[in-house]
N, C-alpha and C positions, 0 to 999 in steps of 0.2 A: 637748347635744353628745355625740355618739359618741364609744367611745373612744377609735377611730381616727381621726374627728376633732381629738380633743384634742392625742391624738400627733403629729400632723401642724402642726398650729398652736405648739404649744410648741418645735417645731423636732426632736422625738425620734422617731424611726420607728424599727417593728420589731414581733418576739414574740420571746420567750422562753421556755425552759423553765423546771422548778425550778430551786431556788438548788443543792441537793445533788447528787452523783455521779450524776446518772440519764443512762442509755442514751441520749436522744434529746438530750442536751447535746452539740453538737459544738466544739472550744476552734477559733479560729482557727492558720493554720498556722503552727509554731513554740513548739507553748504546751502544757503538762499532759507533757509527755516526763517520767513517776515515776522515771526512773533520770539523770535529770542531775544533775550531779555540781558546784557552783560552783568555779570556778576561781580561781588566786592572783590572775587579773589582775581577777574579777569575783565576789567571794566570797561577794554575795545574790544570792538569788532576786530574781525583779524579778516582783512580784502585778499585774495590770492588771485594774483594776473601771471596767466599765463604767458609763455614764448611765443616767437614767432610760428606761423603753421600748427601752433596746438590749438588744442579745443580743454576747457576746464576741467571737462571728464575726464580726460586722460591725464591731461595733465599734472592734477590733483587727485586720482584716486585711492594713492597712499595718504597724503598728507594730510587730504583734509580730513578723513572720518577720524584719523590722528589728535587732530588741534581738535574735533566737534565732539571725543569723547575723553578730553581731555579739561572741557569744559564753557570751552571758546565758543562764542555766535562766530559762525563762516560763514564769509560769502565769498561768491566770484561770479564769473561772468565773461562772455565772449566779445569780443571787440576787433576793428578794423579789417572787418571780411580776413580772418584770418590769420589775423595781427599782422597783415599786409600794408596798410594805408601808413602813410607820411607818420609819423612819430608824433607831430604836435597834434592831430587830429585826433587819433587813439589817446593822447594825453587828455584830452578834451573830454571823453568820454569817458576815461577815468574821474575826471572831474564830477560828472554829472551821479555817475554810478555811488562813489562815495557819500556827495551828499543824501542822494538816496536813500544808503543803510546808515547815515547818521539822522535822518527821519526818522528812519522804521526804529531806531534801537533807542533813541534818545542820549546816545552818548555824544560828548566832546570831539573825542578823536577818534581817527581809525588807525591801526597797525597796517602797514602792507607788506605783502611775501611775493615777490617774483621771480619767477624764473626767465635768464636770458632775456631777451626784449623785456619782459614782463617786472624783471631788476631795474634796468637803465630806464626806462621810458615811463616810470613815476617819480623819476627828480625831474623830468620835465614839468609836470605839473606839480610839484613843490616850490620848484626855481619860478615859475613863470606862469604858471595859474590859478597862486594863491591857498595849495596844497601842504604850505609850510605849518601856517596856523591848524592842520588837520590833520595831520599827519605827524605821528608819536615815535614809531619805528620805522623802518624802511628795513627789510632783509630780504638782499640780494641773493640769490643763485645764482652760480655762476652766471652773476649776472655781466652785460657788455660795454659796458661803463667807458668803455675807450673804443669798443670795436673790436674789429677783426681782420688782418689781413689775409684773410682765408678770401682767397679770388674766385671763388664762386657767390659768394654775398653779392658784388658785381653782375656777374651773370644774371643769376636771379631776378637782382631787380632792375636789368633792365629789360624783362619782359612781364613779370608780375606781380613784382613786389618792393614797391618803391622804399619798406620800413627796412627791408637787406642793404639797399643804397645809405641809409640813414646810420646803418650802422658798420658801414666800413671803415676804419681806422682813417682819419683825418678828415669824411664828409664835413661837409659844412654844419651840418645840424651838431655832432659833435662839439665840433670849434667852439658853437654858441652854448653847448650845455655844460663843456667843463671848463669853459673861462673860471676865474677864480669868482667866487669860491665853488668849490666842487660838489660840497659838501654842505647848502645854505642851514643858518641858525634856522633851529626848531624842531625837526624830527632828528633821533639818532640812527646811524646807519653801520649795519654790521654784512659784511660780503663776502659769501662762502665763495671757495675757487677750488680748483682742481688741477693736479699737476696734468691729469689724464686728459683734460679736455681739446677734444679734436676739432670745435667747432669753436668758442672764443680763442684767436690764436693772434699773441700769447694769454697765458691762462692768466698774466698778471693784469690785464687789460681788463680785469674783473674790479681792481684794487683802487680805492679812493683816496684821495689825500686829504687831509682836515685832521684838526683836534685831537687828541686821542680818546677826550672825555665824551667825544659824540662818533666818532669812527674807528670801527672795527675791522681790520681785513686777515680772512682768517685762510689758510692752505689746508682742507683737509689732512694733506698726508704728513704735515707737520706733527699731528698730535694722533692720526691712523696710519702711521706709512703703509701699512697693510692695502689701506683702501683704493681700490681701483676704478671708483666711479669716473664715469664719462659724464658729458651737456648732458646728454639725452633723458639719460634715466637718473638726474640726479636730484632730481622730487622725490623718487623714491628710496633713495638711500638712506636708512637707519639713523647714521653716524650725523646726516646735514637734518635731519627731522630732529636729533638730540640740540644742534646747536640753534636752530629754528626756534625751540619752547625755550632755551636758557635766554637768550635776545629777548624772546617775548614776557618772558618773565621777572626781567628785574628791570632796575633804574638804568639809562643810560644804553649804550651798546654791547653786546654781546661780551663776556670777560675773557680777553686773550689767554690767562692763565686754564680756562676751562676743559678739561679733562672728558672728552665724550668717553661713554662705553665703545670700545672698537670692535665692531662684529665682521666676521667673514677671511 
């Protein structure tokens, strides 16, 4: 299987540049602005890491000009050729990238939004590279928090993408990230899923265990049964962009009782 094959099958399309400041990274619009300043009503940065196989611009071209006229400083940023490389490596880079924008902003903490890979692969750097003290939120898109027994994850990487390996339902990096606790003290963490999703499978492999007063795990079609989003396009769905600002927005994690507007 080619890789664009594999891409294409895991539910991930795209290219990407490097993970660092290079010229040919374009951020999507609303996002990388080095002189935004967080405000009283919004006082993190809010970092959005993309999936495996995406690039930011695509990734984020709903969400983020969303949260930037909404009043948020955004950033993001491309990493792991592709968000291909080993998981703790791309964790690494997260690392380096948040201190970053907590230079350029002067704030404390950062907020982070992922989607898929871009979900699970910043409690690596919370659990294990000092990302707890920095990190306020954590909100997951269907993010892979357990994996996937989808057997092309496999295939994948074992020709191009060692971060698909990483994230197959029981790899070893797994084992190491959700020993207990799952969920470490310090950021709150709230996790959109989807009954639709064809590529975290099952779609509860999205869901974290901890506390209730720091972990959120929420079923879209619980409170939209209407809603039909899949993995792919679920950056862009309305309904997870309303639960996205109420997360970002108060004390704590996301409010189970919370009521999005249901569109479509």
């Amino acid at each position: 299987m080619t890789a664009a094959t594999a891409a294409v099958a895991l539910g991930f399309m795209g290219l990407t540049a490097t993970a660092h400041a290079d010229v040919t990274d374009v951020p999507p619009a609303g996002a990388n602005d080095w002189s935004c300043k967080p405000s009283s009503t919004h006082p993190k940065p809010v970092v959005l890491v993309n999936g495996t196989f995406k690039t930011m611009a695509e990734n984020w071209a709903t969400l983020s000009p969303d949260l930037a006229s909404a009043g948020y400083c955004v950033f993001a940023f491309n990493y792991g050729h592709a968000a291909t490389d080993p998981i703790p490596d791309s964790a690494s880079e997260l690392r380096d990238f948040v201190n970053a924008v907590l230079g350029s902003t002067g704030a404390k903490k950062v907020d982070l939004v992922g989607h898929s890979q871009g979900g699970m692969m910043p409690r690596y750097y919370i659990k294990f590279l000092g990302g707890a003290t920095k990190v306020d939120d954590l909100v997951g898109i269907v993010p892979s928090n357990h994996g996937t027994s989808n057997p092309l994850a496999l295939v994948a990487g074992a020709t191009v993408c060692p971060a698909c390996v990483d994230q197959t339902t029981g790899s070893d990096l797994l084992k190491k990230l959700n020993a207990d606790p799952e969920a470490p003290a310090g950021p709150d963490y709230t996790q959109l899923a989807t009954r639709y999703d064809e590529v975290v499978l099952p779609y509860t492999s999205a869901f974290l265990s901890g506390p209730a007063d720091r972990v959120t795990n929420v079923l879209l079609q619980d409170k939209c049964p209407l809603d039909t989003t899949e993995h792919d396009q679920a950056t862009k769905d309305p309904v997870v962009a309303q639960w996205v600002k109420h997360a970002l927005d108060r004390q704590g994690p996301a409010d189970p009782g919370f009521q999005p507007h249901c569109v479509g």
